[in-house]
Backbone as CSV, one residue per row, in Angstrom:
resi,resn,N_x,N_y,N_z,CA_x,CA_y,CA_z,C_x,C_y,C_z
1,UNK,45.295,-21.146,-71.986,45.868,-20.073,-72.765,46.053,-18.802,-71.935
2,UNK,44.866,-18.597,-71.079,45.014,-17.236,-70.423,46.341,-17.049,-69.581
3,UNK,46.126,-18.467,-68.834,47.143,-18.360,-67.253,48.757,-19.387,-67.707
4,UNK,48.938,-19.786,-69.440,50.083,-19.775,-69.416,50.140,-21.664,-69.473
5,UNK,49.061,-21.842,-69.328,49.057,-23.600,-69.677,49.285,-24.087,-71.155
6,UNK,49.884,-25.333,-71.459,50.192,-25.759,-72.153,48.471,-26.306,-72.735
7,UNK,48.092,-27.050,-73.886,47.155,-27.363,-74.292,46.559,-29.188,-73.153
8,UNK,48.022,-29.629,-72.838,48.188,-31.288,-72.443,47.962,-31.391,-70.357
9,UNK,48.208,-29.418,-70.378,48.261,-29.508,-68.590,47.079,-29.290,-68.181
10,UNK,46.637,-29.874,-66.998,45.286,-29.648,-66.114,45.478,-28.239,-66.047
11,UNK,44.067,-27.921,-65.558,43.629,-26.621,-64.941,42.975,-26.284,-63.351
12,UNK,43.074,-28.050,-63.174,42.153,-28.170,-62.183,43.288,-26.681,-61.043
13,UNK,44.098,-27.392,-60.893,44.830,-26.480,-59.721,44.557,-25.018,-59.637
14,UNK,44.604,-24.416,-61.432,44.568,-23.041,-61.533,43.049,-22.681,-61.073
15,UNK,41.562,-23.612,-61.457,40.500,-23.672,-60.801,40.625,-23.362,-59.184
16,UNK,40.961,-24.216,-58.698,41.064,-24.051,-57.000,41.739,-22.552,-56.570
17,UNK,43.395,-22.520,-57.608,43.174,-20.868,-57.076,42.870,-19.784,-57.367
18,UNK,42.170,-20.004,-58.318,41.343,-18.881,-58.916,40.114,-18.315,-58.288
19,UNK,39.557,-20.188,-57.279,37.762,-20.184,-57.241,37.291,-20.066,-58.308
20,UNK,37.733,-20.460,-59.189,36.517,-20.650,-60.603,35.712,-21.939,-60.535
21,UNK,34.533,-21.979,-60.418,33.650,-23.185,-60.082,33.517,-23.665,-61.988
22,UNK,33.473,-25.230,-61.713,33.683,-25.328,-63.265,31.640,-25.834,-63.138
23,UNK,31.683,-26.197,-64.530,30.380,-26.102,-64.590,29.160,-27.042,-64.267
24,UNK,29.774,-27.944,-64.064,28.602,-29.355,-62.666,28.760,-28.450,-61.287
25,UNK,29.761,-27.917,-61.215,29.632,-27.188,-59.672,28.838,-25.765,-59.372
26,UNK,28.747,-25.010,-60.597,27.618,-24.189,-60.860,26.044,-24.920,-61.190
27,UNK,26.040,-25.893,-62.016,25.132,-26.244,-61.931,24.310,-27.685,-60.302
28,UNK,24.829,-27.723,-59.694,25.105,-28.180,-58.298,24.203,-27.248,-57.838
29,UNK,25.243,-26.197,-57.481,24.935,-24.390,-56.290,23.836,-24.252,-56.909
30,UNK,23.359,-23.851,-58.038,21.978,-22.976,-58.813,21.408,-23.500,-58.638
31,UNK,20.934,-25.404,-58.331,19.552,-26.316,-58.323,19.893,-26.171,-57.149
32,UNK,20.487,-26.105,-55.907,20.080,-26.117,-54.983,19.530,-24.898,-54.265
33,UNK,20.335,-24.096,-54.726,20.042,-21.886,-54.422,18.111,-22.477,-54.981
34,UNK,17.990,-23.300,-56.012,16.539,-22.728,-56.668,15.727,-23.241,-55.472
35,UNK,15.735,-24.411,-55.205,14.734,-25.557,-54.669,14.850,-24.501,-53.259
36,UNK,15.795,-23.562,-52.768,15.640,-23.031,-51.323,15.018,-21.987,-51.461
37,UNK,14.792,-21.482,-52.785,13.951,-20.514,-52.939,12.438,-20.385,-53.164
38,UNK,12.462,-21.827,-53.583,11.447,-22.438,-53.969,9.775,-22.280,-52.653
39,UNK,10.446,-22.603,-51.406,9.335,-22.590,-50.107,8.707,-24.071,-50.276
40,UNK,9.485,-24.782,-50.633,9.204,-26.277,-50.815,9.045,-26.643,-49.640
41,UNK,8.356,-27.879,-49.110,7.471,-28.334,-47.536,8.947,-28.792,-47.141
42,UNK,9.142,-28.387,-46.022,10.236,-29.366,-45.066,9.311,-30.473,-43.977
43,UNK,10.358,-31.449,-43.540,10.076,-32.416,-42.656,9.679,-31.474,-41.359
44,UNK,10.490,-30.836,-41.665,10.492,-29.759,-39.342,8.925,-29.379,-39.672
45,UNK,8.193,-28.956,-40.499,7.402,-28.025,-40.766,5.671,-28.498,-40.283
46,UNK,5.947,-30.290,-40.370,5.002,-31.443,-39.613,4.998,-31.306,-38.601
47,UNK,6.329,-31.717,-38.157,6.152,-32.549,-36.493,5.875,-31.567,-35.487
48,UNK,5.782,-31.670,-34.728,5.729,-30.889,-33.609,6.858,-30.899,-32.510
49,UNK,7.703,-31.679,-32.611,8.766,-31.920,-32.175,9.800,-31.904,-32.311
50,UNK,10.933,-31.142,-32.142,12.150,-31.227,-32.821,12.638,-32.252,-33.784
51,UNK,13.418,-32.626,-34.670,13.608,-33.495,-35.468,15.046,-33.788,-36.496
52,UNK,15.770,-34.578,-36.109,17.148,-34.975,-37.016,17.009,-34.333,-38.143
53,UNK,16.211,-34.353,-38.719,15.936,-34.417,-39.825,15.260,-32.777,-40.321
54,UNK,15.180,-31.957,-39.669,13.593,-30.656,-40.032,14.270,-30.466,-41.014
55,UNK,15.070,-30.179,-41.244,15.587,-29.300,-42.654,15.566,-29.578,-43.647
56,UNK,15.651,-31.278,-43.273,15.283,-32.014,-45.139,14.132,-31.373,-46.050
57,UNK,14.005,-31.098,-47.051,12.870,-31.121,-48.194,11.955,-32.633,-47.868
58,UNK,10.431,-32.206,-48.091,10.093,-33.899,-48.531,10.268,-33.656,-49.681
59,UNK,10.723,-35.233,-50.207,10.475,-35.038,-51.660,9.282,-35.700,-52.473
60,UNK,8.818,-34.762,-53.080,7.334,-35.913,-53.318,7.487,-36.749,-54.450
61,UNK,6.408,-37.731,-54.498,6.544,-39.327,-54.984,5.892,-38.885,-56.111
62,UNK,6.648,-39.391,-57.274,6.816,-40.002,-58.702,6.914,-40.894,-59.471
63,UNK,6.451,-40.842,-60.436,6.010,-42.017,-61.213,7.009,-41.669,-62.666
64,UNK,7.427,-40.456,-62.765,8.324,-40.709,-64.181,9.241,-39.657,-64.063
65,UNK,10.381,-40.588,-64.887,12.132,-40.060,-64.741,12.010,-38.346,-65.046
66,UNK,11.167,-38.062,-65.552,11.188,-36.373,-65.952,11.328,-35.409,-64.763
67,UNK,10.183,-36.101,-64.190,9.982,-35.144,-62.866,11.195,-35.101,-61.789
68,UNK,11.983,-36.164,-62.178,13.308,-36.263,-61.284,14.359,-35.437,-61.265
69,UNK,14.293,-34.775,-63.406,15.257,-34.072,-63.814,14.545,-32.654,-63.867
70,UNK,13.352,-32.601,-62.901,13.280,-30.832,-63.032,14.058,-30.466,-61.732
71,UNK,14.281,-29.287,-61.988,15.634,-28.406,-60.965,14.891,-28.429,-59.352
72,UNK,13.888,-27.975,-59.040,13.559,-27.833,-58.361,13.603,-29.481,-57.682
73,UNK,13.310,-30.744,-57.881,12.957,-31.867,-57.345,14.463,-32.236,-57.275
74,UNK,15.751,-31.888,-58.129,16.822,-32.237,-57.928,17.662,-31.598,-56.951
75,UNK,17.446,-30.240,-56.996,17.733,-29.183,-55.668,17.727,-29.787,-54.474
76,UNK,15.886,-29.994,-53.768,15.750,-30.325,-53.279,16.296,-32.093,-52.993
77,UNK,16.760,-32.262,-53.633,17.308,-33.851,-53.646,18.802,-33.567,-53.018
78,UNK,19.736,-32.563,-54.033,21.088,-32.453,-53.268,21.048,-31.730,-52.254
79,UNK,20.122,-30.883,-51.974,20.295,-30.335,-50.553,19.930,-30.897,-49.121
80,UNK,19.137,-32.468,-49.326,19.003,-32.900,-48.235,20.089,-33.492,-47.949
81,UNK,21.193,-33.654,-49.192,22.644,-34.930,-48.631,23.329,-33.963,-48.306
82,UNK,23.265,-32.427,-48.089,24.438,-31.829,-47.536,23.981,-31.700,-46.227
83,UNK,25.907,-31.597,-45.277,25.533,-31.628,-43.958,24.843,-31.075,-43.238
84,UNK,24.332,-30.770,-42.114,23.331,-30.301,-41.292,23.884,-28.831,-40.848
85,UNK,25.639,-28.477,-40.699,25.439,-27.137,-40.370,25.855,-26.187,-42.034
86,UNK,26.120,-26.624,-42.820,25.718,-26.013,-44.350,24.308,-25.611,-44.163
87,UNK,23.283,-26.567,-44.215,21.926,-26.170,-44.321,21.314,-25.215,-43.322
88,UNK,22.164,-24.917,-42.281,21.683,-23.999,-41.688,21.809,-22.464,-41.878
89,UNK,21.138,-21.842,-41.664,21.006,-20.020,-42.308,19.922,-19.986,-43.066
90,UNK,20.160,-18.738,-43.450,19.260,-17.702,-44.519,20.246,-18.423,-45.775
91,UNK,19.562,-18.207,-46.702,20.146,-18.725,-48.098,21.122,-17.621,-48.417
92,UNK,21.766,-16.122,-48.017,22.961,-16.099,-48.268,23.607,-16.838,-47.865
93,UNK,23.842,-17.063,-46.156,24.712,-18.461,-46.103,24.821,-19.402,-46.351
94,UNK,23.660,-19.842,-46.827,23.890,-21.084,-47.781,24.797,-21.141,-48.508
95,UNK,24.587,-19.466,-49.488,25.537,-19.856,-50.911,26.883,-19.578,-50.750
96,UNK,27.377,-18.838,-49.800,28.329,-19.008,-48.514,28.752,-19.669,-48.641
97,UNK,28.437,-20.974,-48.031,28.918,-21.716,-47.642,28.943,-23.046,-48.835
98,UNK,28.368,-23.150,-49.877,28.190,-24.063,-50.952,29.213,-23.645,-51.355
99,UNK,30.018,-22.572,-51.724,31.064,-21.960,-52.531,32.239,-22.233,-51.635
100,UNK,32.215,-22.345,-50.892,33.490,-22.512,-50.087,33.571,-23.801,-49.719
């Protein structure tokens, strides 16, 4: 209605040039912004040795589906599948770079 669409036309396009994040993609950015705010244990934070991996979250072991769907354990879940130079920075660049 705002930008002149019919009721039957996508929006996706007007999304992209707007940057309006629709709302799995806000809710995406916010569990992951939380879990980095969180000071949750990383892998680097063990070893003593450099590591593929330091930046991952561990994620700790569970026994029921609940604990899977709190924000913080899901955060930390999508932020270990994003790539390695996303995850790098201070969490402004993070959200930087999640948005773009």
């Amino acid at each position: 209605m705002m930008v002149g669409l019919l009721p039957s036309e996508s929006c996706s396009q007007v999304f992209k040039d707007r940057r309006i994040l629709t709302v799995t993609a806000i809710y995406i950015l916010e569990v992951i912004l939380h879990a980095s705010q969180k000071n949750l244990k990383k892998l680097g934070d063990f070893r003593g040795h450099p590591a593929r991996n330091a930046q991952d979250y561990i994620l700790p072991m569970h026994r029921m589906e609940l604990f899977a769907k709190k924000p913080s354990y899901a955060g930390a879940k999508l932020f270990n599948l994003l790539p390695s130079k996303i995850k790098s920075g201070d969490e402004n660049t993070l959200k930087r770079r999640l948005r773009n």
